[in-house]
C-alpha positions as CSV (number, residue, x, y, z in Angstrom):
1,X,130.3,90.9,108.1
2,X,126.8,91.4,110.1
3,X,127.4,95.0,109.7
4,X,128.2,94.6,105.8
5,X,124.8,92.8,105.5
6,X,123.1,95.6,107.6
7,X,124.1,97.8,105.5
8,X,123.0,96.3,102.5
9,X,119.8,95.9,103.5
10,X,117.6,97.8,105.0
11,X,114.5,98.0,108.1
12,X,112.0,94.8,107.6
13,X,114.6,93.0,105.2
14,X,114.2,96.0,102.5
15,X,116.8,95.8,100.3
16,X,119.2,99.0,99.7
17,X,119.5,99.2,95.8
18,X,122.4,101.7,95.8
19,X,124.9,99.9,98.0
20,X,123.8,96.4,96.9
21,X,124.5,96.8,93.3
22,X,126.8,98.5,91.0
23,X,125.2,99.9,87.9
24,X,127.0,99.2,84.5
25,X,124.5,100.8,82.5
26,X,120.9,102.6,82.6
27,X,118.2,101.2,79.6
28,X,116.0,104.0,78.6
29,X,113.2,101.3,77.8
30,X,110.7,100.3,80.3
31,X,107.4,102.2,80.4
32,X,106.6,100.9,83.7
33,X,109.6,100.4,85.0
34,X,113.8,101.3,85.2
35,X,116.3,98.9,83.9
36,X,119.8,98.3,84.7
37,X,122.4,95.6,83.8
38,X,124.3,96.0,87.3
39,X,126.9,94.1,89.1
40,X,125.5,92.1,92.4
41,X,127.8,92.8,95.2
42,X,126.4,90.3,97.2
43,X,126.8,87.3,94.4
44,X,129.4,89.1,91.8
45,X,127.0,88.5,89.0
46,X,126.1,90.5,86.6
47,X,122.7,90.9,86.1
48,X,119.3,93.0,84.9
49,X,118.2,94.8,87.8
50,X,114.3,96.0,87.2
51,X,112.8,98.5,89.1
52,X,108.9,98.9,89.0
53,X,108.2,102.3,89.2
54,X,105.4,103.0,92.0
55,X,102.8,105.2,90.8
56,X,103.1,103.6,86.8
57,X,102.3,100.3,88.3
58,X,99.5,101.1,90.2
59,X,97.4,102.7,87.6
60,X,98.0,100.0,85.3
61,X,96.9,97.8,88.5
62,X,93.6,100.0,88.6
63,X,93.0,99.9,84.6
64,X,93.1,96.0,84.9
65,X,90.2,96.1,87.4
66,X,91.0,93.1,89.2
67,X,91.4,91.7,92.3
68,X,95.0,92.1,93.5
69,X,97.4,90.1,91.7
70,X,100.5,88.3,92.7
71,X,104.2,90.4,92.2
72,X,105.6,90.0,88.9
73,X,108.5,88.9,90.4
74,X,106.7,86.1,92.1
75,X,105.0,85.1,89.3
76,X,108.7,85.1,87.2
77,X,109.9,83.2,89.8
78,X,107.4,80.2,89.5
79,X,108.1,79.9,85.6
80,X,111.0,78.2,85.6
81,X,112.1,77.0,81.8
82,X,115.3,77.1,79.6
83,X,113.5,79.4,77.2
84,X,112.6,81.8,80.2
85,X,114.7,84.3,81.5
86,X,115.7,82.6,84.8
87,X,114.4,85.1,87.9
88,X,117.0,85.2,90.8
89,X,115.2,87.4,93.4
90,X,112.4,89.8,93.9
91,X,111.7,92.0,96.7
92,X,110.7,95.4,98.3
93,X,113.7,98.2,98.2
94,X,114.5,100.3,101.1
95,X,112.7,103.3,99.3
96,X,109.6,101.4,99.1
97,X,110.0,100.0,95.4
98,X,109.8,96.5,94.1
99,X,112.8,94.9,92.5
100,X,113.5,91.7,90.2
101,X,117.1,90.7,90.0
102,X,117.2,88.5,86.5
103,X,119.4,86.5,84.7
104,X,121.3,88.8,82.2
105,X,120.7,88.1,78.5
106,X,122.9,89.5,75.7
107,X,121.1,89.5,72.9
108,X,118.3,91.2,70.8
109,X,113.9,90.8,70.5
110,X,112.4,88.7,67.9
111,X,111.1,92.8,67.0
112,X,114.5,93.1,66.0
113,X,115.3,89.8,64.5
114,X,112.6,91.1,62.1
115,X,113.2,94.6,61.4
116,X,117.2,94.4,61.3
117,X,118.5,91.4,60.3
118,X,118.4,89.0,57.2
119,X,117.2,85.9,58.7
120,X,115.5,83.3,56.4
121,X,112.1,81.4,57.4
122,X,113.2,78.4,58.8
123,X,115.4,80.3,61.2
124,X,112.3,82.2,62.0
125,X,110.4,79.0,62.5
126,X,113.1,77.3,64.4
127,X,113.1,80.6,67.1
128,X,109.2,80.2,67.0
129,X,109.2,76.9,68.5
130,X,111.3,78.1,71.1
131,X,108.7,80.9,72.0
132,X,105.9,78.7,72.1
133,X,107.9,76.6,74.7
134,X,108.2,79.5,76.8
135,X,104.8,79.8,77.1
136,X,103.6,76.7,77.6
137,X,105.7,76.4,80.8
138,X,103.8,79.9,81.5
139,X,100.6,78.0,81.2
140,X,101.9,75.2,82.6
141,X,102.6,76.9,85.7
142,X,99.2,78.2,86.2
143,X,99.5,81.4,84.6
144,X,98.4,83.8,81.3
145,X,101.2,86.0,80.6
146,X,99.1,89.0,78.7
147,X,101.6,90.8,77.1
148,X,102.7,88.0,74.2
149,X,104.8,90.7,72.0
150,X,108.0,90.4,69.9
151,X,109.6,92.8,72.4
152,X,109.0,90.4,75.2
153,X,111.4,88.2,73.6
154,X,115.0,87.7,73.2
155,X,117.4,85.4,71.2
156,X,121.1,85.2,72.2
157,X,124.2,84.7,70.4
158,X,123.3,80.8,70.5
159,X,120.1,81.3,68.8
160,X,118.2,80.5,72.4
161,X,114.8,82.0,73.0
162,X,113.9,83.9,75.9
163,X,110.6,85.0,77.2
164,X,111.9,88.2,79.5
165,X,108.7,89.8,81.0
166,X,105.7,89.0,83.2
167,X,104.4,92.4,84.1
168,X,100.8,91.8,83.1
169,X,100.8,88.0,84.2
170,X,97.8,86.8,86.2
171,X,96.5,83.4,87.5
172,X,94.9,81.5,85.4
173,X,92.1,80.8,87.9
174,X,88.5,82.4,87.5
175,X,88.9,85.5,89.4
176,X,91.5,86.6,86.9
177,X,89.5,85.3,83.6
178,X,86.4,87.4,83.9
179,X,85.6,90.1,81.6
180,X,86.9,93.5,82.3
181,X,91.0,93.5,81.8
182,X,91.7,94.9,78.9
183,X,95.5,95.6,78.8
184,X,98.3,94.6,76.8
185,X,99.5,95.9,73.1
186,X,96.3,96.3,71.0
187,X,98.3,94.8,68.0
188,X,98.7,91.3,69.7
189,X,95.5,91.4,71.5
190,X,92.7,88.7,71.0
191,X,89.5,89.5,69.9
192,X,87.7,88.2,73.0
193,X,90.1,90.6,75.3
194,X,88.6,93.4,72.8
195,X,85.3,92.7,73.6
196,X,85.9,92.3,77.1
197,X,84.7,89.0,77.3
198,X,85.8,85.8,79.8
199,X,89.2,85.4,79.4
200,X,91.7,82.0,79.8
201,X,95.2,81.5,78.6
202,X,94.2,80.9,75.0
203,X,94.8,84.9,74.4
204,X,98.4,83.8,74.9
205,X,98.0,81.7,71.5
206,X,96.0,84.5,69.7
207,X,99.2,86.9,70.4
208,X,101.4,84.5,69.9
209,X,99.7,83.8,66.0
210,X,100.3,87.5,65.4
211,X,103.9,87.7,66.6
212,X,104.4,84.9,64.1
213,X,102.6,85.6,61.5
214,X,104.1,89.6,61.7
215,X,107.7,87.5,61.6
216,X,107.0,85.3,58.8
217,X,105.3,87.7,56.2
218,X,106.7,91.0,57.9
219,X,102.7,92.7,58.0
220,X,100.5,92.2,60.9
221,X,97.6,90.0,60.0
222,X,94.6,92.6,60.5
223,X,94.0,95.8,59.0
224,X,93.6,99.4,60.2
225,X,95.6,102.5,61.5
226,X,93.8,103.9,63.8
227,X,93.3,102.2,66.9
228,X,89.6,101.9,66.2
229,X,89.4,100.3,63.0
230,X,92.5,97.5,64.1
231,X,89.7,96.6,67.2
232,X,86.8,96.7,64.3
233,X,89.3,94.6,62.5
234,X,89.8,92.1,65.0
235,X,85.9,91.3,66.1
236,X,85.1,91.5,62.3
237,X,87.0,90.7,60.1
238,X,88.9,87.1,59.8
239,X,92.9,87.8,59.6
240,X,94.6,88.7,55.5
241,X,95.5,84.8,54.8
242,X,99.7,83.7,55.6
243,X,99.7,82.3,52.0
244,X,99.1,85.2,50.5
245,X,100.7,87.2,52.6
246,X,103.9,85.4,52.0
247,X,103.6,82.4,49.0
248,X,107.0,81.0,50.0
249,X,105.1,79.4,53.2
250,X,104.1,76.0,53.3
251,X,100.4,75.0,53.5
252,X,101.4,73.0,56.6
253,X,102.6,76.3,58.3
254,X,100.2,78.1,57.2
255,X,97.5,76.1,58.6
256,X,99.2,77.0,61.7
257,X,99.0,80.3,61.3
258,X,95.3,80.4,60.8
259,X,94.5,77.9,63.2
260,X,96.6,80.3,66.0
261,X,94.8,83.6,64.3
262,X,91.3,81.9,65.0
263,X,88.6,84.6,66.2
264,X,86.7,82.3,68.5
265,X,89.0,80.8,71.1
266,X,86.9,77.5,70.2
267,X,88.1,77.4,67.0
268,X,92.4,78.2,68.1
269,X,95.1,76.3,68.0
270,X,94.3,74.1,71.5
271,X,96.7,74.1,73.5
272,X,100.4,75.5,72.9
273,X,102.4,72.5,75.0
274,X,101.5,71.1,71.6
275,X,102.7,74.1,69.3
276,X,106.5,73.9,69.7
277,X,106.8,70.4,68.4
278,X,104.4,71.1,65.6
279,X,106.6,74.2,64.0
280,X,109.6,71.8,65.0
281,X,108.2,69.2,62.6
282,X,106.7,71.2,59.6
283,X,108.1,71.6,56.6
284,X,108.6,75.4,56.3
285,X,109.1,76.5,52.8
286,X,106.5,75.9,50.2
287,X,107.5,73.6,46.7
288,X,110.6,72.9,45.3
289,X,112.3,75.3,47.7
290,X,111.3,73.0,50.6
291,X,114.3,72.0,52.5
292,X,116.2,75.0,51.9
293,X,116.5,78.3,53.1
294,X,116.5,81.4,50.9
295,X,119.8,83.4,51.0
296,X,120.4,86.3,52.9
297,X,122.7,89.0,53.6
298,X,124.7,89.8,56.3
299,X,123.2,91.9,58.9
300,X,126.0,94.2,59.9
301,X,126.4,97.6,61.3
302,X,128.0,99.9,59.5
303,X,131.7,101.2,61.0
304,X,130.6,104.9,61.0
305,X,128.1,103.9,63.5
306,X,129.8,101.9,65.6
307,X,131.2,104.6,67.6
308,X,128.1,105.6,68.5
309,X,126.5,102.6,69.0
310,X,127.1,101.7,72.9
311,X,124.5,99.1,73.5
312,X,120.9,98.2,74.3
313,X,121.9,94.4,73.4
314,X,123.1,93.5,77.3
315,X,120.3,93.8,79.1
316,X,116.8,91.8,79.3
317,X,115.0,95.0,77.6
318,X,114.3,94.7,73.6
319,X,115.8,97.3,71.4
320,X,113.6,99.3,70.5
321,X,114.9,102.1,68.1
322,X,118.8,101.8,67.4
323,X,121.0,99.0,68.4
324,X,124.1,99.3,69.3
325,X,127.9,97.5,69.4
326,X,130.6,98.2,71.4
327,X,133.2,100.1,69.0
328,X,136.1,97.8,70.4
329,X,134.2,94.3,69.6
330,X,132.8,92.2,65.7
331,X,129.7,93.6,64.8
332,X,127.6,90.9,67.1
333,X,124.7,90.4,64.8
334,X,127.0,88.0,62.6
335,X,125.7,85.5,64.9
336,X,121.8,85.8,63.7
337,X,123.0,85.9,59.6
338,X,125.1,82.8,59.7
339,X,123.8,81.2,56.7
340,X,122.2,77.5,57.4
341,X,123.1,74.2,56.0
342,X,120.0,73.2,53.4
């Protein structure tokens, strides 16, 4: 047995990769990173095996111009929620990389939800809530997660939310909120992050307003192509309003919209331990309508693709171009079309 473990891992407690885990498949998403779903020898789970890729994550460490912050995987590992991907180890491999061993998700990003599947608003709403939960234990913690995207979130055959990635976490502490970080996706970025301006976990809300809003009325909020004009957007120009956008939304959600969408931090949504409950509570729909869904297809995939379609859906990375279904199995987005009870 002491040789077994010896072999597993390597000088100074490194851990070898290759002989711990077997890998079941290879993600080709992951810009800073590889991802596998893999089998852990050592505990016979299965689970998504990320592996930072050295020289990737240290220029993004050197764009971000701050002082050294903690692993991602110790950072996962403090955020500990039922709507966050549950974080079982981290560490340094034998060939010098750093590893996070996660809880395996089967299921596919709110990106997805949106572009590929028929899913009325209150579902939307309902999976919303769940976001904002994950990122309030994120703040809660001590921590502004940076990257708020669709991608970085995943719903499972239940309909649970996860929040999957903390590679541009920091500490919410003032070394980490003064000016001069400005990385993330420039569509969900807040205008104060733009401007390179002091910083505090209340970018989380800003991105989190555009990843909603982008879900509800399928548009981002703010003009412009180029990557220019959406950052001349942002500083300048206040956000195309949710109600006209989409007219089905209520006023009470919209409110909530434009109160997450706010410029100036001092004008945001406060604090978003508060947000879940509120899309909980509000009415979604707008009118008559109210207390109903609208109906919706079936979001299948079609049999002469199935053969080709292997997967993407197992792992804790979002689909980003085609997903797939195993040939043998039910086309597994029935689960996300259900249609609801009014």
């Amino acid at each position: 047995m002491l040789a077994k473990l010896k072999d597993m891992f390597g000088p100074g407690g490194r851990v070898n990769l290759e002989r711990r885990f077997s890998i079941l498949h290879e993600t080709p998403q992951g810009s800073m990173s590889r991802v596998y779903r893999a089998s852990d020898k050592e505990t016979g789970r299965t689970v998504c095996l990320k592996v930072q890729l050295p020289d990737k994550h240290a220029a993004a460490e050197s764009r971000a111009d701050r002082v050294s912050r903690p692993p991602e995987g110790e950072i996962a590992m403090k955020v500990v929620h039922p709507n966050v991907v549950r974080t079982y180890e981290h560490g340094i491999s034998s060939a010098g990389e750093r590893f996070i061993v996660m809880e395996y998700v089967d299921g596919v990003s709110l990106k997805f939800v949106r572009e590929a599947t028929k899913v009325g608003v209150r579902a939307k709403v309902k999976l919303l809530a769940q976001a904002a939960d994950a990122l309030a234990a994120v703040h809660a913690a001590g921590f502004i997660h940076h990257d708020v995207n669709p991608n970085n979130f995943l719903v499972d055959r239940e309909n649970n939310v996860r929040l999957i990635d903390f590679g541009l976490a920091v500490p919410n502490t003032a070394a980490f909120q003064r000016p001069g970080n400005r990385t993330g996706m420039l569509q969900y970025m807040a205008p104060e992050l733009i401007r390179r301006e002091t910083t505090d976990e209340r970018i989380d809300i800003f991105g989190f307003g555009v990843m909603a809003y982008e879900l509800l009325t399928d548009r981002l909020p703010f003009g412009g192509g180029t990557s220019l004009a959406q950052m001349t957007h942002k500083i300048n120009v206040d956000p195309m309003d949710p109600a006209l956008a989409n007219p089905r939304l209520s006023d009470e959600l919209c409110e909530i919209l434009r109160k997450t969408l706010a410029r100036k931090p001092n004008q945001r949504w406060p604090k978003m331990s508060t947000l879940g409950d509120a899309l909980r509570e509000v009415n979604p729909r707008r009118g008559k309508d109210d207390g109903k869904d609208e109906p919706r297809e079936e979001a299948r995939v079609e049999p002469e693709d199935q053969a080709t379609v292997e997967l993407n859906v197992q792992t804790n990375i979002q689909p980003k171009a085609e997903v797939t279904v195993d040939s043998q199995e039910e086309p597994w987005l029935d689960w996300i079309s259900e249609p609801e009870a009014p």
